[in-house]
Every structure is written in structure tokens, then in C-alpha cells.
C-alpha positions, 0 to 999 in steps of 0.5 A: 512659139509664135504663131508664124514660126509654128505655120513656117516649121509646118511648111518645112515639114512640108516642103521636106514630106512632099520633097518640094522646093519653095520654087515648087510650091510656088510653081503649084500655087502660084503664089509669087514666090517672093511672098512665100520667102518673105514670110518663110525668111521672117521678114514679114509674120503675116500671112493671109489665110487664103494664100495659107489654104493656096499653100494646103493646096499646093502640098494636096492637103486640107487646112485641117490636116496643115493645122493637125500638129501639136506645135498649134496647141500652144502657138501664141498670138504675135505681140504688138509693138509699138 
């Protein structure tokens, strides 16, 4: 699994655990909510690490515990077309 498609399931795990909205993510991080869907819809595979820690903050979670999941163990690096 691509990198981005592992942290977008870990963020609808997420959203699901903590009964959360996007709109309540953004709302509690205020991260606009168009770059959180744009990443969530897969038009964009980035996402910066702060805005991911802003994320963590949001769910009342430490990066570690959003990136203690077996899905990371085989997560791929994202290939570079050209």
C-alpha cells in the first residue's frame, strides 16, 4: 500500500474512533478543510508533516500512536512518474 493511501485509511479510522467529521477535524485544527479533502479525495498524495502532527492534535493523539499501525510496516514510497 502507498504511503498516502495508509495515512488516508488512519485518518478514517480515526475520523470513525473519535465520531468526527472532516469538517470537525478541520474545526479542531484549523487546517482548511479544502486541504484536508484534497488529500482525503487522492487528488493530491502529500501531505506536510506538520499539517499531519496538526491532524494528531486534532484526534488528541501523539504521531506515534497515528503511526502504530501494522498497515505502516509494509506502506511503499510513492513512485515518481514522469
Amino acid at each position: 500500500m502507498k504511503l498516502s493511501n495508509a495515512i488516508r485509511k488512519r485518518i478514517k479510522y480515526y475520523l470513525k474512533q473519535k465520531d468526527m467529521k472532516i469538517w470537525d477535524l478541520c474545526k479542531a485544527t484549523g487546517i482548511p478543510c479544502s486541504t484536508i479533502s484534497t488529500f482525503m479525495s487522492g487528488k493530491t498524495e502529500l501531505l506536510k508533516l506538520d499539517t499531519l502532527l496538526h491532524i494528531c492534535e486534532g484526534f488528541e493523539i501523539t504521531l506515534g500512536e497515528f503511526f502504530t499501525d501494522t498497515t505502516f510496516d509494509t506502506a511503499e514510497q510513492e513512485s515518481n512518474k514522469d
